[in-house]
Structures are given as C-alpha cells and as structure tokens.
C-alpha positions as CSV (number, residue, x, y, z in Angstrom):
1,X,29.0,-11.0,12.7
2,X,28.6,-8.3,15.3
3,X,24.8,-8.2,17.2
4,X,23.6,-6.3,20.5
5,X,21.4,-8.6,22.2
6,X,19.3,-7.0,24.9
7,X,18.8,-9.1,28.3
8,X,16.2,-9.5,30.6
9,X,16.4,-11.7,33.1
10,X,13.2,-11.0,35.2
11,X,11.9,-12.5,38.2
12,X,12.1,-16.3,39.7
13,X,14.2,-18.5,37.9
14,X,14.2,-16.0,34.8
15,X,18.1,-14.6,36.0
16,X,19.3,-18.3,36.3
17,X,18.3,-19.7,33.0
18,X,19.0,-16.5,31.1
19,X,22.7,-16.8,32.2
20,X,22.8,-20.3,31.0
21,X,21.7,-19.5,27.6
22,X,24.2,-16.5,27.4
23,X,26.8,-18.4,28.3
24,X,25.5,-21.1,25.1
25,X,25.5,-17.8,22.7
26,X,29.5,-16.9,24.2
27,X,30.3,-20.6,23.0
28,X,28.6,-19.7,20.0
29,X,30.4,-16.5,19.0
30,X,33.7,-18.6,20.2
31,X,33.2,-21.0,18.0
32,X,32.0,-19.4,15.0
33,X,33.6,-16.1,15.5
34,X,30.8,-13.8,15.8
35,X,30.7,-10.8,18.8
36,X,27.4,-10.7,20.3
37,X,27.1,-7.4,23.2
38,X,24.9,-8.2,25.7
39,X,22.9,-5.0,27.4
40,X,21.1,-6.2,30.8
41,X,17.9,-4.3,31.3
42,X,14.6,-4.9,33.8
43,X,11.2,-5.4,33.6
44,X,8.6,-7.0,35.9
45,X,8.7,-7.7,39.7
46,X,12.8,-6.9,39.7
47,X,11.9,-3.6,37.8
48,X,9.2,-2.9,39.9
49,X,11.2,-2.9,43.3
50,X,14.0,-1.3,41.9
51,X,12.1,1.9,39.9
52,X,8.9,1.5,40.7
53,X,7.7,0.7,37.5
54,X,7.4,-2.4,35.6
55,X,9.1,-1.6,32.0
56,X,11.1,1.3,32.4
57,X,11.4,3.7,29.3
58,X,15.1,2.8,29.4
59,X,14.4,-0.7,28.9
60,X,11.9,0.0,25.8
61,X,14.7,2.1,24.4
62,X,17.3,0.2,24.5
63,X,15.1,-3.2,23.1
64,X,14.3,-0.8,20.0
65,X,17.6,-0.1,19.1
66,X,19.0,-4.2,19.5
67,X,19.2,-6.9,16.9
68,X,17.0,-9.6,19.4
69,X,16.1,-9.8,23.4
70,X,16.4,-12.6,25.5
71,X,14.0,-12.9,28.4
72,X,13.9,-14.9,31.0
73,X,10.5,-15.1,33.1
74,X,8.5,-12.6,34.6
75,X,6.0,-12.4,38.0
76,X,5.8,-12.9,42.2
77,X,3.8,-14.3,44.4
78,X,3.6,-11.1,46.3
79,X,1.5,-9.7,43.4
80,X,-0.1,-12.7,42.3
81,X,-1.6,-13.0,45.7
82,X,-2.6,-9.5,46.2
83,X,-5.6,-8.7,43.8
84,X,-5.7,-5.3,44.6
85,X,-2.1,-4.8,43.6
86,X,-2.7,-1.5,41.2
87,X,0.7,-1.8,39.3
88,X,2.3,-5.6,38.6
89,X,5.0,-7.6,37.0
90,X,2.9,-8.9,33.7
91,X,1.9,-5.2,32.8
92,X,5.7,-4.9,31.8
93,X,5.1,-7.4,29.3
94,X,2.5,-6.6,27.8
95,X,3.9,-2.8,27.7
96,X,6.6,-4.4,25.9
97,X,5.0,-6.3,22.9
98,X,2.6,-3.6,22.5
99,X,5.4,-1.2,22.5
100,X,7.8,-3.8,19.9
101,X,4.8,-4.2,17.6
102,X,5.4,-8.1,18.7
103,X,2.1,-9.4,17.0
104,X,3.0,-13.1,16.7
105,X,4.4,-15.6,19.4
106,X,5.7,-18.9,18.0
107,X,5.7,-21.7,19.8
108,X,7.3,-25.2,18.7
109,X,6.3,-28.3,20.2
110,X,8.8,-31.1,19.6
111,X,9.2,-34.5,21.3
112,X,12.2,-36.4,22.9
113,X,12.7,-40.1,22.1
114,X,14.7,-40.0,25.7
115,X,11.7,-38.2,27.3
116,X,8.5,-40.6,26.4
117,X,7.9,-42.0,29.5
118,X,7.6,-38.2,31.2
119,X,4.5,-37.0,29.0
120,X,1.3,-38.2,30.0
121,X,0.5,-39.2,26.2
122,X,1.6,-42.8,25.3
123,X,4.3,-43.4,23.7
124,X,2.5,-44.4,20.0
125,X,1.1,-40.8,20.4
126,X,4.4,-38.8,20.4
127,X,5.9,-40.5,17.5
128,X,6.4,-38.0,14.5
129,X,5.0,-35.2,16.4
130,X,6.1,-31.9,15.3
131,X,4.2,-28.6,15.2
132,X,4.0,-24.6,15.6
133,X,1.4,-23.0,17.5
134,X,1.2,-18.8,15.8
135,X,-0.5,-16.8,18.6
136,X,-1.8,-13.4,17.7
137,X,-0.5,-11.2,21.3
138,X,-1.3,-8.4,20.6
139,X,-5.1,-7.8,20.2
140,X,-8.3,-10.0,21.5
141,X,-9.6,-9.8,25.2
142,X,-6.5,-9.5,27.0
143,X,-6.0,-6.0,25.4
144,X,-10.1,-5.1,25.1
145,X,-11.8,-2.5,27.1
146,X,-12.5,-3.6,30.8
147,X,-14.6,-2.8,32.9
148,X,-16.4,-3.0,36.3
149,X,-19.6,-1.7,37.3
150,X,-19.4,0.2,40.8
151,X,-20.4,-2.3,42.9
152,X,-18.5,-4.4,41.8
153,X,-21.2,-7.4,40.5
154,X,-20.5,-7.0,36.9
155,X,-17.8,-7.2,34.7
156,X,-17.1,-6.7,30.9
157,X,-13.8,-7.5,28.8
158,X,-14.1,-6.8,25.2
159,X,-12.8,-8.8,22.6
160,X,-12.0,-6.9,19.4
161,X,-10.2,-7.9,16.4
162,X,-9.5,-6.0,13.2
163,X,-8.4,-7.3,9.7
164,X,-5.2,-6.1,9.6
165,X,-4.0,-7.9,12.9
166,X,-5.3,-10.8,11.2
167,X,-4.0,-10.3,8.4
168,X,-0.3,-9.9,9.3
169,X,0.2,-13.2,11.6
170,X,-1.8,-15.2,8.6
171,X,0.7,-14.7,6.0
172,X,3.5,-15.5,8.4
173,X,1.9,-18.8,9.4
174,X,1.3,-19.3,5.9
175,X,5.0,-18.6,4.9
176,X,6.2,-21.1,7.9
177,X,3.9,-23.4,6.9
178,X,5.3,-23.2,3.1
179,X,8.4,-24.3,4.5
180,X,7.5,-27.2,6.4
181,X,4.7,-29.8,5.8
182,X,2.6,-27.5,4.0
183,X,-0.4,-27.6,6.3
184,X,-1.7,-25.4,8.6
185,X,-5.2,-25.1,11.3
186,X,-7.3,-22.2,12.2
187,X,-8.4,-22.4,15.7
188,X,-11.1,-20.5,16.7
189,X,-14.5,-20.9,17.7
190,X,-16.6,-19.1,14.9
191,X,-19.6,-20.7,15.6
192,X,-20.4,-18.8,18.8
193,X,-17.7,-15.8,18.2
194,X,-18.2,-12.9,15.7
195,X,-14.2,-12.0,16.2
196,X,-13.8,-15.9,14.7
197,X,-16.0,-15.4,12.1
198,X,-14.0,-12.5,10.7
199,X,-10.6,-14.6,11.6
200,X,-12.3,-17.6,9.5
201,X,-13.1,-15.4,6.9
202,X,-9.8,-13.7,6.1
203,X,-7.9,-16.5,6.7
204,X,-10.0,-18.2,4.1
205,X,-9.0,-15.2,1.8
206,X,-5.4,-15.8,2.5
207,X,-5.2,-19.4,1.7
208,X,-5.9,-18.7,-2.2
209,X,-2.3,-16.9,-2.4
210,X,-1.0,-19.9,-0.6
211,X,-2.4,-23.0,-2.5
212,X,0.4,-25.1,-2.3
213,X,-0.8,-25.3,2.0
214,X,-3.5,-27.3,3.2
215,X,-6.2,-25.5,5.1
216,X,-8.6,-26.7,7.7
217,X,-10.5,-25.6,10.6
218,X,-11.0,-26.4,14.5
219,X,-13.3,-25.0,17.0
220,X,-11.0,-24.7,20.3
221,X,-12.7,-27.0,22.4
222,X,-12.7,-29.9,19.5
223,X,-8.4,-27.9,18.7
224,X,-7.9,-28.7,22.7
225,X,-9.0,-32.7,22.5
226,X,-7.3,-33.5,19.6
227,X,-3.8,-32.3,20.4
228,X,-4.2,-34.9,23.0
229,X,-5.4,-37.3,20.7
230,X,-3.4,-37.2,18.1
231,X,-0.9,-34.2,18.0
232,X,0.8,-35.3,15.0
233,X,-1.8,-34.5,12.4
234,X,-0.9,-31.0,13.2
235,X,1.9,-28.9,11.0
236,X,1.0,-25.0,11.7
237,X,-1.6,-23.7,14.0
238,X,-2.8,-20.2,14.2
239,X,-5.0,-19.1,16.6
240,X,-5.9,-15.3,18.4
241,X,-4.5,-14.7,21.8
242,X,-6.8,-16.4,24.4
243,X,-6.7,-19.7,22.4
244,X,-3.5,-19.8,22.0
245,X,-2.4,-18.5,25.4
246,X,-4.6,-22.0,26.1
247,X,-3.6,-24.3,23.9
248,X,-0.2,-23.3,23.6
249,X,0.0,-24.1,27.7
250,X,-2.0,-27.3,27.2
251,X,0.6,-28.8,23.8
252,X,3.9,-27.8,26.3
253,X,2.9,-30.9,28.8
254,X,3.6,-33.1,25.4
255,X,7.4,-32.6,25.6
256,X,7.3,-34.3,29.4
257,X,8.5,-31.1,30.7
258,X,7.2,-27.3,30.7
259,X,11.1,-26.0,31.3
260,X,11.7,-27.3,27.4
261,X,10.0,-25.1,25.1
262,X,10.6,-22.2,23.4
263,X,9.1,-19.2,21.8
264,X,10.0,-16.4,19.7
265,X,7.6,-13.1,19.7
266,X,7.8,-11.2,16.1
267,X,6.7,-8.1,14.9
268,X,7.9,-5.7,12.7
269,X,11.4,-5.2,13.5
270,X,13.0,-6.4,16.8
271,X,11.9,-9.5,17.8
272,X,12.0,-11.4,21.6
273,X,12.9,-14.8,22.5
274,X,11.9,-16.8,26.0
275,X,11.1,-20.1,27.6
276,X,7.4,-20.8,27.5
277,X,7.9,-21.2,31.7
278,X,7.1,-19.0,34.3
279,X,9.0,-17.6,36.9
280,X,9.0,-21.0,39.2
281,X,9.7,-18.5,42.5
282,X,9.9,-21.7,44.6
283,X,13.0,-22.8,42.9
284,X,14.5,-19.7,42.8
285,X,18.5,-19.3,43.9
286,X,18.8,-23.2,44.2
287,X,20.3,-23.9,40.7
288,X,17.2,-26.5,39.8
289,X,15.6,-25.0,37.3
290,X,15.4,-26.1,33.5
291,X,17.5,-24.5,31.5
292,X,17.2,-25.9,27.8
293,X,13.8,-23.9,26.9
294,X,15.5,-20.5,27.1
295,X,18.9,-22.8,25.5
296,X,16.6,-22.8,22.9
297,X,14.7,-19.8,22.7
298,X,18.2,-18.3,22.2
299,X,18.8,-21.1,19.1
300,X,15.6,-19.5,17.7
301,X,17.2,-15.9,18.1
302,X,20.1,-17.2,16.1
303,X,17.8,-18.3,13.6
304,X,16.0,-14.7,13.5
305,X,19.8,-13.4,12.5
306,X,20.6,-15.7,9.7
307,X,22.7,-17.8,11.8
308,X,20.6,-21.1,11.1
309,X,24.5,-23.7,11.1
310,X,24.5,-22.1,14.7
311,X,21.1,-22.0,16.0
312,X,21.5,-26.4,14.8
313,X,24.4,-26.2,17.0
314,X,22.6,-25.7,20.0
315,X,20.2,-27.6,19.3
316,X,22.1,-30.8,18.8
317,X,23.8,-29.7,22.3
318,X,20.6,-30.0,24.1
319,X,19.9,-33.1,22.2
320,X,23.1,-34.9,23.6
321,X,22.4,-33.7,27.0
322,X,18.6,-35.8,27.3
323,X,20.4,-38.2,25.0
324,X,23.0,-39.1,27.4
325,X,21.1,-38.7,31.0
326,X,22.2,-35.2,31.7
327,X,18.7,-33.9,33.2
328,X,17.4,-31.6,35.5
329,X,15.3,-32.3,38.4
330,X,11.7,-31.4,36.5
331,X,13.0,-34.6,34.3
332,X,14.9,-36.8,36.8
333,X,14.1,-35.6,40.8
334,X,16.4,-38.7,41.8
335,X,19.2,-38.4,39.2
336,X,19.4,-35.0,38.0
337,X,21.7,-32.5,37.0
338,X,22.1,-28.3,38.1
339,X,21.5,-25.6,36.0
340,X,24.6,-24.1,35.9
341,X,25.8,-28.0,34.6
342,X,23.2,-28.3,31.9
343,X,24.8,-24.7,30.6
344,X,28.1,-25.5,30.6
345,X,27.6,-29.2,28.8
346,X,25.8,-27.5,25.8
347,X,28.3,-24.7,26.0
348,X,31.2,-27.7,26.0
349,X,29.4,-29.4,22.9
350,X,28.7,-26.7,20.8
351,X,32.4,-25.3,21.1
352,X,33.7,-29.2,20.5
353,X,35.0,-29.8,23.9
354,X,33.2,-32.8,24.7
355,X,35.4,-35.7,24.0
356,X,33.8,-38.7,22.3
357,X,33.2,-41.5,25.4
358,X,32.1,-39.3,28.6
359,X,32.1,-40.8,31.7
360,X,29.1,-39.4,33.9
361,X,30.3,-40.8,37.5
362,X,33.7,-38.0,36.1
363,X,30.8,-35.2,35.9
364,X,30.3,-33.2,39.2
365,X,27.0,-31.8,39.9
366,X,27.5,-28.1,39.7
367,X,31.0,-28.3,37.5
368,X,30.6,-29.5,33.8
369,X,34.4,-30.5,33.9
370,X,35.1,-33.4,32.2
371,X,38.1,-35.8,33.8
C-alpha cells in the first residue's frame, strides 16, 4: 500500500514526538511492505515566525490532497502570556478543522495494568476501564460570535448549534458504539442549555435506528464526577465541544500520564491524528518528552487506512515498553527512558528485532541497541 501522510510537527515537544512516531510508521511499512511519503508542513507558533501566519494556505493544500496528518502539538508561552497578541498559534488549528470539515475528535481512554499506581484513582477503579469520548469541534462557543463592548466591561460568546452538526457526529458515535459494548452517553447539560436540549432531542431521534445501543443521559457536572467514580460504566460518550474539550482533559489523568493518549479528528474526507498533550515548551530540545500518545495516534491513522494487523502492531509495541519498565520521565523521573529510546524500542518490536530475554542494564539511555 502507497499513502502520503502530511506532517506537522508544531511547537514544544510537537517536532520530537512526531519524529518518534514516523520513525514507528517506517518500521511499519518495513515490516509489512507498504510506502508511506511523508510531506512536512507548519502551522502554529513555528508557522507564525517563519510566514507570519499561523496555517499557511500551503499547509491547507497540501492536508487536502493526503490520505491522513500527523500532528504533533501546537502553542508558546510568548503568546499565551501576551493577551493582546492579535494573531496566535491555536488559530492555526482551528483554521485547520474548520478548513478539513474535522467535525468529530475521538478520544480513547484506556488503562495500564503497569501504570495503576500513577493515576490518582485506586486501583479497584481502573479495572475494566475502557471508553471513547466523541467531541463535536467544530461548532458551539469556541466558534460563536464574540464580542466586547467598548469599554471593555462586557463580554458575549455565543453558543450555537444546528441539527445537522448534531446529526453527523451522532451516527458516528452510534456506529463505534455498535462495534463495541453497545452503549453510549450523551453529555450535556439540557436542563439549563437550549443548544442541549436540541442535542438531547436529536440524539434521542437517532437512537431508534440504533436499538441494538443503549442510551442514557448525563448533565456535565453529574458526566465530570462520575468518570472519577466509576469510569468503567462508560462505553461511548458524546458530547459538544466545551464539554468535551473538559471532560476529555479531565478522563486523560486516568491513564497516570497526559503524554499517553491519543485522538483522531474526522470529518468528511481527510482526517488528523495527535497526542491529546500540549506543547510542554519547558521540555522542549531535552529528549524527555512522552512519546507513546502520538505512537498511538499514528496506530489510529493506520486504522483510518484499513491497516487494522498494523495499527495492533504498534500498539502491542507500546504495551511491551510499560510492560517491561521502558518509561519516560512523566512515568518514572528516577528511572526513566529518552524519547528518541522509547521510538526506537517500538520501532525494534514491531519490525521483530527484539529478541525474546532483554537485558535492560544492555539498553543505553539515548540508543535502543540491544547487546
């Protein structure tokens, strides 16, 4: 198989766990014979300094004519602390779904056995827990009219929502959900909300074409307590794009680590694939960071091409490494691992060139050589 797979590797740590993952997909297409061609374009801070502008036309071009994008992390503290900064990094990104028609960001949120004693939930609480948070991105406040009176003592942010963008990230939380445990939550807060009233009522609409799926409601506040309570009485959640910008943020902390989740952001053709992470600038350059959530966001752009034996591949690579001890410095600050390692261990595993008793005193710190 023959792909072009558009890179961005952003700002912060985004250009050190992009490369990781790439290097994961050229282990892939090794082992399984496929040619992936990799385009490197900017967006956000990097773009900014470099053209002045944080999605460059070329960049949108060049995402619409690739089979999947892989993006690493996006923002700076020189324009997070500068409010009156008229042009910044996360306008790129929002450019860009907008631009993509990326209505839906999925989110997994899977446990570690190896990892228990990182998350702040006990360990009873972790046990079985397995969900996927659907995200509208497209619509709701962040993209509402705003506005600020002239002397600046009011302000206004609309929230607007319309069937149809309902309507299109329902039935694909109901088609994930059909494939899974059959059950899946609305979020919303629809006793306070008139844009959750309409989302309760089309989604209640929807359900009778999917009756095989369970459906049941949450108000966000009561959503937000009980994925702390009890996170594995959840199969699919769908939720607009505040919530789930929330709640999505809040679930990551489950894991024990922010640096080991994915997402995938679908629309109607190309879709885009990152780490849930920011851009971590403080770690920047230093080869700490945690690669494994863009490791995997890149397994889930080999599941968006079919390639589902691979995208397990990778998966089970990232496995062995927690498995076995090989952790980065978010997981382990005594014992811990570099990025550049963590890639080339998964890389090793999923092209078969671990050998079956590994000796981790015969592991270097920066080389993934194995002696």
């Amino acid at each position: 198989m023959e792909k072009k797979i558009v890179v961005i590797e952003g700002d912060g740590i985004g250009p050190e766990v992009t490369r990781q993952a790439v290097k994961v997909l050229n282990a892939i297409a090794e082992q399984f014979g496929h040619e992936f061609h990799y385009q490197y374009c900017l967006m956000g801070a990097d773009a900014i300094d470099k053209t002045g502008n944080p999605l460059p036309d070329e960049t949108i071009e060049a995402c619409l004519n690739s089979d999947g994008i892989l993006f690493g992390a996006i923002g700076h503290p020189k324009y997070d602390n500068d409010p009156s900064a008229k042009v910044r990094p996360e306008q790129g990104l929002l450019k860009l779904r907008k631009s993509l028609q990326l209505f839906a960001n999925i989110r997994p949120v899977t446990t570690y056995p190896s990892l228990q004693h990182l998350s702040p939930l006990k360990a009873q609480q972790l046990e079985g827990v397995d969900f996927i948070i659907f995200r509208e991105l497209t619509g709701g406040i962040y993209f509402g009219k705003k506005e600020l009176s002239e002397d600046g003592t009011r302000a206004a942010d609309d929230c607007v929502y319309t069937r149809t963008e309902i309507e299109r990230i329902a039935h694909l939380a109901f088609q994930y959900a059909k494939q899974r445990r059959k059950k899946l939550t609305l979020v919303d807060k629809a006793n306070v909300l008139e844009t959750s009233r309409l989302w309760r009522k089309v989604v209640q609409e929807i359900a009778t074409q999917y009756a095989e799926v369970k459906v049941d409601f949450l108000f966000v506040d009561n959503a937000a307590m009980q994925i702390i309570l009890n996170p594995k009485q959840f199969d699919v959640i769908l939720t607009e794009n505040m919530f789930g910008d929330i709640i999505s943020d809040e679930a990551s902390v489950i894991s024990g680590s922010l640096g080991l989740l994915p997402s995938a952001s679908i629309g109607a053709g190309v879709a885009l694939f990152e780490p849930i992470h920011g851009s971590y600038p403080q770690a920047a350059g230093k080869d700490i960071a945690n690669p494994l959530g863009c490791i995997l966001s890149a397994a889930m752009l080999l599941d968006h091409l079919g390639l589902a034996k691979e995208a397990e591949a990778v998966r089970l690579g990232v496995e062995w490494t927690l498995v076995n001890g090989f952790v980065t410095k978010d997981i382990d600050p005594i014992n811990f691992y570099f990025t550049s390692t963590i890639g080339e261990l998964v890389s090793d595993f999923v092209a078969n060139r671990i050998p079956g008793g590994v000796n981790k005193a015969n592991i270097e710190l920066r080389k993934s050589t194995i002696i």
